[in-house]
N, C-alpha and C positions, 0 to 999 in steps of 0.2 A: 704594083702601083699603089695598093691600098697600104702597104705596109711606110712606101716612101711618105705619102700625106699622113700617117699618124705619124710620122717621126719629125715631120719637120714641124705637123703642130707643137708637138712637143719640146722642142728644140725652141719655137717661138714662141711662146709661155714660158718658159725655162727664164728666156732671158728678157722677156717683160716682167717677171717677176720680181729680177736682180736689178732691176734699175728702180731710184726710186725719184718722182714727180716732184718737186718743190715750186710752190706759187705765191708769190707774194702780190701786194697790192695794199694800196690808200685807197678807203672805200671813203672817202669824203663826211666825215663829219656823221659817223657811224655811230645812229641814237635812236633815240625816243622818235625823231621825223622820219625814219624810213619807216611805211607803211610796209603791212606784210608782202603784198605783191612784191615789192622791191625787198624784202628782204629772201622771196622763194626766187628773186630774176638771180641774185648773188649765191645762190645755194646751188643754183642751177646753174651757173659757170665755173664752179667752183669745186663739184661734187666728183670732174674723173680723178682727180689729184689727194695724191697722197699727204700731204705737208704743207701747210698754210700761217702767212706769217701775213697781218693784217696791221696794219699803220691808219692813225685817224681816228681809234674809237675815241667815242665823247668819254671825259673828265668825269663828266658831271650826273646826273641824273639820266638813265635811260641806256649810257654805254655801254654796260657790262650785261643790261639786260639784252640788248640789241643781239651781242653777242649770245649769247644764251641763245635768244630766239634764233638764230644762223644756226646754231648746232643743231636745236628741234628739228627746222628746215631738212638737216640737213639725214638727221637720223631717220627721216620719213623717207628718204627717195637709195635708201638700197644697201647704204652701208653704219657702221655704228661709228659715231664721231664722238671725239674727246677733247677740251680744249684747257686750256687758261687764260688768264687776262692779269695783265700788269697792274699794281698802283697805278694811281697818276704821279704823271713824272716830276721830277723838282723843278720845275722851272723858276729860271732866274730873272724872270719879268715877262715874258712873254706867251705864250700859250700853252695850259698842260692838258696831256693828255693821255690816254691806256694805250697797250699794244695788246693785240690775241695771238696767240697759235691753237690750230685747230688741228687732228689727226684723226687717222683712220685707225684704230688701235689693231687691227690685221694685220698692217703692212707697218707703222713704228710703235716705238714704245719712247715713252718720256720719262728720262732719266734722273732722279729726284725734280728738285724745284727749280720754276722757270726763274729771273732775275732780273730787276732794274740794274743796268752797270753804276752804282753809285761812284765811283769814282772820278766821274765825270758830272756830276748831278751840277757843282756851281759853273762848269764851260762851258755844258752843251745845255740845249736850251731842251729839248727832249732826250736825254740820255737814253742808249741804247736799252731794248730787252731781247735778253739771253735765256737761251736752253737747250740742252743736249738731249740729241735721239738716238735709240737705238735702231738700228736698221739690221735684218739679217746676223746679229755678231761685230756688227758694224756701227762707227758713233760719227753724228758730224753735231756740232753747235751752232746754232743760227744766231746770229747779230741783228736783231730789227732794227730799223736805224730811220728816223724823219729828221731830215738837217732843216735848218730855216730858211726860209723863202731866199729867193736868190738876191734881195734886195738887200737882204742881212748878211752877205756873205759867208755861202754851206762851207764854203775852201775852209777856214778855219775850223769846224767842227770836225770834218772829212777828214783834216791833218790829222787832230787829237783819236781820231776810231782807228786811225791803224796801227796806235797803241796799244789797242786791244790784246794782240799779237804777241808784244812782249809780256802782258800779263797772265796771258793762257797760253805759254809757247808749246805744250801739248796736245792742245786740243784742235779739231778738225773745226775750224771757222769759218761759215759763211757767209759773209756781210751778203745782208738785202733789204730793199725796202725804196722811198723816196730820199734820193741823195738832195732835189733841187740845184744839180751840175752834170754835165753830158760825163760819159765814160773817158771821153778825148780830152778833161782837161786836165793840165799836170800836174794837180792835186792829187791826184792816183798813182803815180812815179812813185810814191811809198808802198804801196801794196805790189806793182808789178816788178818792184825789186824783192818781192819776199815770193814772186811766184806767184802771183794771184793776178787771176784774169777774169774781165768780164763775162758774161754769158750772152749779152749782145751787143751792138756797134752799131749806131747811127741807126739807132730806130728809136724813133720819137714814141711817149707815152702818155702825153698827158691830151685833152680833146680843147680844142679850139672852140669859140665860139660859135661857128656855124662850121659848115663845112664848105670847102672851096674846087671847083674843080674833082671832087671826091675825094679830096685830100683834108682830113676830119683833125689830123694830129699836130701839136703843136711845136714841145720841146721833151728833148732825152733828159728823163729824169729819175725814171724806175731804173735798176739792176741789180743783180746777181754778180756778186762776186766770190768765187771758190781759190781755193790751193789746189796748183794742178798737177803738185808732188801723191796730194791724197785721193783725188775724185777725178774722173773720166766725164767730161758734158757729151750726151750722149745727144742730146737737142738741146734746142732752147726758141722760145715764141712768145708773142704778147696772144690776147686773146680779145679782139675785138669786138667786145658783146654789145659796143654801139649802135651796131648794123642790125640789131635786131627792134630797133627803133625808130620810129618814122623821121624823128626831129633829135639834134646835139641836147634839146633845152629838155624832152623828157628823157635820155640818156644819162644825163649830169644828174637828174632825182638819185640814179643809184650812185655814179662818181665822177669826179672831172678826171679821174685816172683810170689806166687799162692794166689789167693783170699781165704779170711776168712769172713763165714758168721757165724748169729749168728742166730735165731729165739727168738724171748720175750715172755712172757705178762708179764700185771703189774699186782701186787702185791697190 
């Protein structure tokens, strides 16, 4: 008996160690105004996952430090974290801003430098940030991606990122991040002809104003999009760190958005 429980622990470590955690999320205007508690509440949703892809850091003064102080945060509570942060982006009149990624250096390794996709810098109003990880012997690239508010129509941005694809036809792509368009619209017909699927369906991410009924969430905007020639979604969940709050109004101090994580293996 004692020999079957050490083999199956074993066996179950084996294969939590071969999958790897990817999180992304728009921490809302990620600066100078988040006080530390709110920057230890996000360390601390943040800290079981291997791979973190962040949308929203401030431009400006305070961004890059924000981040910084997330990594501090985050090197106090167990494990040793490593990150980057983008320029600001080129924007073509409308809002610029940085993007992070953040690692566990245990579980990946970041494969030279991370990248604004300038190719896109005069159509898309936040052009993507790109970077390749290694996993295991294993490489996927993450796409961060914030399309413009829905009132600006993301459809046209969304069309141009699954370009992406013809310019890295090599590489293991992950679109993720705030598309500001549900998975269901068929703006995504370019991606699920090349094999790329969501990681979730009709689950809303972003928080409402109050909450109603217990229903706190408003519209599908966060995802995870993989190639399901290269990677296995081994789960996939938001993370509703709202509920650890009495009220939506001090929830929104840390984002009006909820974390999307995905779990892998490769293929």
């Amino acid at each position: 008996m004692r020999i079957r429980l050490v083999l199956f622990v074993f066996i179950y470590c084996g294969c939590a160690n071969a999958q790897l955690s990817v999180l992304t999320w728009n921490i809302q205007n990620l600066g100078k105004s988040k006080s530390d508690t709110t920057i230890d509440c996000i360390a601390n949703t943040v800290k079981p996952y291997d791979l973190l892809a962040i949308q929203e850091v401030v431009a400006g003064n305070g961004g890059a430090q924000a981040v910084a102080r997330l990594a501090d945060a985050l090197n106090r509570k167990g494990y040793k974290w490593e990150y980057c942060i983008s320029d600001p982006t080129q924007t073509t009149g409308g809002t610029t801003e940085r993007y992070a990624f953040l690692w566990k250096p245990s579980r990946v390794k970041c494969i030279g430098k991370a990248w604004l996709e300038k190719q896109f810098a005069q159509q898309i109003e936040r052009e993507p940030y790109m970077a390749t990880f290694d996993f295991g012997g294993k490489q996927l690239t993450l796409v961060s991606f914030h399309a413009v508010p829905k009132s600006k129509q993301p459809e046209h941005e969304i069309k141009l990122l699954s370009q992406v694809t013809k310019e890295y036809p090599n590489l293991n792509l992950v679109f993720l991040g705030d598309f500001n368009c549900p998975q269901s619209n068929s703006v995504f017909t370019n991606f699920r002809k090349l094999n790329y699927q969501s990681v979730l369906v009709n689950q809303k991410t972003s928080l409402k104003r109050s909450c109603k009924n217990g229903n706190c969430l408003v519209s599908e905007y966060d995802n995870i999009f993989y190639a399901t020639r290269k990677l296995k979604r081994i789960n996939s969940f938001v993370v509703p760190f709202y509920t650890s709050f009495d009220n939506l109004s001090l929830a929104k101090k840390v984002s009006d958005h909820i974390p999307v994580v995905a779990q892998f293996s490769f293929n």
